[in-house]
C-alpha positions as CSV (number, residue, x, y, z in Angstrom):
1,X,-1.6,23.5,-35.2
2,X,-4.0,22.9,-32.4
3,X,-3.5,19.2,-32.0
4,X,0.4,20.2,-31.9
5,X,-0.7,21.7,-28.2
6,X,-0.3,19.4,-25.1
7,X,-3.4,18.6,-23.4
8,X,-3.1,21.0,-20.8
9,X,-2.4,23.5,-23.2
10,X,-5.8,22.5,-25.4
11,X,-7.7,22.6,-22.3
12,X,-6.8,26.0,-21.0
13,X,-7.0,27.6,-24.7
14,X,-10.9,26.0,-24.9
15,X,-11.3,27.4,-21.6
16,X,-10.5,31.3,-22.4
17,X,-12.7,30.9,-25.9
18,X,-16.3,32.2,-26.1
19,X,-19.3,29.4,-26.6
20,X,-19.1,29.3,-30.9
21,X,-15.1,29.2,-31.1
22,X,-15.1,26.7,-28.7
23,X,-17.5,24.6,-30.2
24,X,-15.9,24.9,-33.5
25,X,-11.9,24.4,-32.3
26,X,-13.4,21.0,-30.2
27,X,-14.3,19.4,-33.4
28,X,-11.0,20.0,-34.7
29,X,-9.2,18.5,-31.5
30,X,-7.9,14.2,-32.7
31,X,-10.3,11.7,-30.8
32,X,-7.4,9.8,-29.4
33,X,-6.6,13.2,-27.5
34,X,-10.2,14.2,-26.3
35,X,-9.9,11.7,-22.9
36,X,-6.9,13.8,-21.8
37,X,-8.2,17.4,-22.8
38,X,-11.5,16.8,-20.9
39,X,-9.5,15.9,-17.8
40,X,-7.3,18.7,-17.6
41,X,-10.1,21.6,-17.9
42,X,-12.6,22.6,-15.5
43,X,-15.5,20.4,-14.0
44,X,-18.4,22.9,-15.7
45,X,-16.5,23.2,-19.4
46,X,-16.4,19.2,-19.1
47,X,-19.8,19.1,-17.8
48,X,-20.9,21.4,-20.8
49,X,-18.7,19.1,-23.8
50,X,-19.5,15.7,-22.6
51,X,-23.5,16.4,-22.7
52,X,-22.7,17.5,-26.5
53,X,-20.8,13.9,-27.1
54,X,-22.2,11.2,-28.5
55,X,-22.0,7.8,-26.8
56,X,-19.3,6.4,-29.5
57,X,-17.4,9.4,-28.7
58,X,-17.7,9.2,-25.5
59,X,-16.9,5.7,-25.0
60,X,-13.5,6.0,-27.6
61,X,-12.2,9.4,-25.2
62,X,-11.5,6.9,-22.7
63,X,-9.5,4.2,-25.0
64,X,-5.6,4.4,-23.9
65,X,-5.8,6.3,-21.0
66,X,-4.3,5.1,-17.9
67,X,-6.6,3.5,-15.3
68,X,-6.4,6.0,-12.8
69,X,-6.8,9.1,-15.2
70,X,-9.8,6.5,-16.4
71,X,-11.4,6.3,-13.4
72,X,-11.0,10.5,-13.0
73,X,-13.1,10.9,-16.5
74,X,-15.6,7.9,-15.7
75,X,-16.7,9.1,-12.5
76,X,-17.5,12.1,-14.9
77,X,-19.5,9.9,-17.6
78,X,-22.9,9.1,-17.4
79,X,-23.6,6.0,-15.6
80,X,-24.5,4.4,-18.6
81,X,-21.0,5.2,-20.3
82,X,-19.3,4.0,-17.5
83,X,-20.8,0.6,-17.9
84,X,-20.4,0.5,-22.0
85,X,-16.7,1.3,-21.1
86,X,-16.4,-1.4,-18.5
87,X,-17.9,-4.1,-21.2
88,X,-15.4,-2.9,-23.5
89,X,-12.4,-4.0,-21.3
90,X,-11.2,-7.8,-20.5
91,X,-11.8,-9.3,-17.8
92,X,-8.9,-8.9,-16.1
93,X,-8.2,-4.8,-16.6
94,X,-12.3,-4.5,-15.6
95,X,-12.3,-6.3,-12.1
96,X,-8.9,-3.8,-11.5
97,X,-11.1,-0.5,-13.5
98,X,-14.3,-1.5,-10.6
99,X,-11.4,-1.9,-7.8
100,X,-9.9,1.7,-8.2
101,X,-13.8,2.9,-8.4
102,X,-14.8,1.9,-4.8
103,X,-12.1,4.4,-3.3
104,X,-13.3,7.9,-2.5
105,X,-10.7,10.0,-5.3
106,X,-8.5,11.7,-2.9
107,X,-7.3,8.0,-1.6
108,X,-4.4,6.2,-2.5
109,X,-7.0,3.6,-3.9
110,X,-8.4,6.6,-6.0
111,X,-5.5,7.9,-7.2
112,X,-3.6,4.5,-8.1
113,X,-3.0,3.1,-11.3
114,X,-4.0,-0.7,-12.0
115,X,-0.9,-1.1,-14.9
116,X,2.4,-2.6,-13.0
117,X,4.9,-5.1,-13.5
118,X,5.1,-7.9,-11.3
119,X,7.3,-11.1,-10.0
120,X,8.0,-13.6,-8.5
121,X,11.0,-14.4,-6.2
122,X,11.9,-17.5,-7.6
123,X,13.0,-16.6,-11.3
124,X,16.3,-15.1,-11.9
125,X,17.3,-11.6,-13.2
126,X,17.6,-13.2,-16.7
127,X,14.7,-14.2,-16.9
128,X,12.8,-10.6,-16.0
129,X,15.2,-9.5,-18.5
130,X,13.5,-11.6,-21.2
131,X,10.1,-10.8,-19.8
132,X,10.7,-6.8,-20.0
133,X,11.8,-7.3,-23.6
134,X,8.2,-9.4,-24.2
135,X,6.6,-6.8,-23.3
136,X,8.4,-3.9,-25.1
137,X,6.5,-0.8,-25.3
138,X,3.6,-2.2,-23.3
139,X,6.0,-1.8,-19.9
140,X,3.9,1.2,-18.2
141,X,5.2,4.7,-18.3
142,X,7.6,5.7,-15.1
143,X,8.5,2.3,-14.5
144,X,11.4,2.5,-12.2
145,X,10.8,-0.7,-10.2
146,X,8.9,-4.4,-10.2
147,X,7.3,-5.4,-7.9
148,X,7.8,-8.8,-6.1
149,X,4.6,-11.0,-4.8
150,X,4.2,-14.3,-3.9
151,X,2.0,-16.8,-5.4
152,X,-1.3,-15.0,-3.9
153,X,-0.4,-11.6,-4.8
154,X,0.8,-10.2,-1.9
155,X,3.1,-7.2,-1.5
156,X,6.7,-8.6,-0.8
157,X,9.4,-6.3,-1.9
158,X,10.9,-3.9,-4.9
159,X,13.0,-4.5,-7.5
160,X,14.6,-1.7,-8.9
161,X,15.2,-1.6,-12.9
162,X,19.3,-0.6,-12.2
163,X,19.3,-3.7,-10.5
164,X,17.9,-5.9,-12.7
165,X,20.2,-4.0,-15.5
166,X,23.9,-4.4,-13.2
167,X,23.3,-7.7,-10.9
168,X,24.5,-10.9,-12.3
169,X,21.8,-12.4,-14.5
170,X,21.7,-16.0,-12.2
171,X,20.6,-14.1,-9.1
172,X,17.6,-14.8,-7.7
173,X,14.9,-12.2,-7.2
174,X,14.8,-13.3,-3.8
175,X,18.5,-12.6,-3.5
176,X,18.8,-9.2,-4.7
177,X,14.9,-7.8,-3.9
178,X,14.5,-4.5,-1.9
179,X,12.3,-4.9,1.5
180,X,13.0,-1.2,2.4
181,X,10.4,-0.1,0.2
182,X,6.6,-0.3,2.4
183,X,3.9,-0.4,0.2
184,X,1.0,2.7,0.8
185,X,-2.3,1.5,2.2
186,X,-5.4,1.9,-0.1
187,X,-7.2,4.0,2.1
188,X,-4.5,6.5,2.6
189,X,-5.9,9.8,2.0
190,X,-3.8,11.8,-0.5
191,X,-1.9,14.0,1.8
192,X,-0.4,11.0,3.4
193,X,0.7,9.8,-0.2
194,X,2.1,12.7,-1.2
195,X,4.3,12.9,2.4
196,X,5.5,9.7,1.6
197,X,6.6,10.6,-2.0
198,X,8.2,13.8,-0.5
199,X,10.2,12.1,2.1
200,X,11.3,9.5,0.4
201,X,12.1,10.6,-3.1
202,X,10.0,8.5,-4.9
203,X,9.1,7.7,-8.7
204,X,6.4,5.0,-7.9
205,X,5.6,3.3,-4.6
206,X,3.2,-0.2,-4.4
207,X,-0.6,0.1,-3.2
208,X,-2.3,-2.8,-0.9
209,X,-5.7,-3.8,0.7
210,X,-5.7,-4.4,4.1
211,X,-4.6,-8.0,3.3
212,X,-1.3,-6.9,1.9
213,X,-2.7,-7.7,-1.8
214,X,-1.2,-5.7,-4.6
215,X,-3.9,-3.4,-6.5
216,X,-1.5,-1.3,-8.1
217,X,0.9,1.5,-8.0
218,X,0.9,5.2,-7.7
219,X,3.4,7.5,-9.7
220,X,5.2,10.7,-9.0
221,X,2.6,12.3,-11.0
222,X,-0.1,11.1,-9.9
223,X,1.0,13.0,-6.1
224,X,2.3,16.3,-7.9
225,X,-0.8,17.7,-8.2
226,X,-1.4,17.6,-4.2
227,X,2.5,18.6,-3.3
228,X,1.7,22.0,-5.4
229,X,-1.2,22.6,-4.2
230,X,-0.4,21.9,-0.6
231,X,2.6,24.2,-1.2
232,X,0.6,27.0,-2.7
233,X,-1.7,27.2,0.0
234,X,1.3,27.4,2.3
235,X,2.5,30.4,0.4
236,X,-0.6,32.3,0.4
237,X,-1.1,31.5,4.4
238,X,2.2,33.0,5.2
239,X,0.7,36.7,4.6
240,X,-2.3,36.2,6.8
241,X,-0.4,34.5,9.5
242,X,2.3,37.5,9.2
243,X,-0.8,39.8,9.4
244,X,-2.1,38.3,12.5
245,X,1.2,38.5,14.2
246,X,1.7,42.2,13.7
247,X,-1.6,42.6,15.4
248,X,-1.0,40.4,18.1
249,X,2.2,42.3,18.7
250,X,0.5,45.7,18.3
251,X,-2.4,44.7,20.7
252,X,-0.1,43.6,23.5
């Protein structure tokens, strides 16, 4: 019953139980779900479970998460975790894990994830079409677009999935690309992000260094987060600023 709850869910029941019930409904919780519980519930219940955790535990909470929610709960580990988790990847998926690590959390380097799809603007729409069905389920959640680099893996356009789904499989990438889409500079903080998401609609949008290299992507829930919270504390400033007008008008 408790492993039919969603993270979330898990998280905030733990949260409202006293010390012994909690203890008791967190060894009942599946392993494979434990990485997303502990980021979903508050910095001191974390705090409190991961000192209880083994290393082994520890170090298999983290296994299938995405890298940015993976970079949220290892910046949370002990140090030593964090480097037993970092052995444990390839190559490849750690040099990407260390990149979104050097950016402060609340940047658009923080806050990206490392898992995309990219091409190249010489190969045709067929053969992204066979590529897409290579990699099956391993295509990353909200995938609504490639991306398009050249042979040093710079930013250089979007293709959108309807595209590659309608156009006529002989086109060239570099015929029926996107250029509209600008990719978001790493060290955006995450208010900039999210006003990008907002006024353009977006699903996903491209992250770059300063060089124009692709690190990754960010996705509409990665900003969602920061557009409620930016529009709660909108809300609850309307009163006060109400409240200060009515004395402004009743001093003058």
């Amino acid at each position: 019953m408790l492993n039919a709850l969603r993270p979330a869910e898990i998280a905030h029941l733990l949260e409202s139980l006293p010390l012994n019930p909690r203890k008791i409904a967190w060894q009942l919780v599946d392993e494979s779900a434990e990485g997303e519980i502990l980021l979903e519930m508050t910095d001191e219940l974390r705090d409190s479970l991961i000192q209880e955790m083994a290393t082994a535990e520890l170090v298999a909470a983290t296994e299938g998460l995405d890298s940015d929610d993976l970079a949220d709960l290892l910046k949370e580990l002990p140090r030593y975790i964090t480097w037993q988790v970092l052995d444990f990847l390839d190559l490849q998926n750690r040099e990407r894990l260390e990149g979104v690590l050097s950016y402060p959390e609340d940047s658009a380097g923080g806050m990206m994830n490392v898992d995309r799809v990219t091409v190249r603007t010489e190969v045709t729409l067929d053969v992204v079409m066979r590529y897409l069905r290579k990699l099956g389920t391993q295509v990353p959640r909200v995938t609504d677009k490639l991306f398009v680099v050249n042979r040093d893996g710079r930013y250089l356009g979007a293709l959108s999935l309807p595209v590659v789904l309608t156009r006529d499989p002989n086109d060239t990438l570099a015929e029926v690309m996107s250029l509209d889409l600008q990719p978001i500079p790493a060290d955006w903080n995450e208010r900039e992000v999210a006003n990008r998401f907002e006024r353009h609609d977006l699903l996903s949008a491209p992250v770059v260094d300063s060089q124009g290299q692709l690190l990754g992507r960010i996705t509409v829930d990665d900003v969602v987060d920061v557009i409620r919270e930016e529009g709660e504390h909108q809300y609850m400033g309307k009163p006060a600023l109400a409240k200060m007008r009515i004395c402004s008008h009743r001093s003058s």
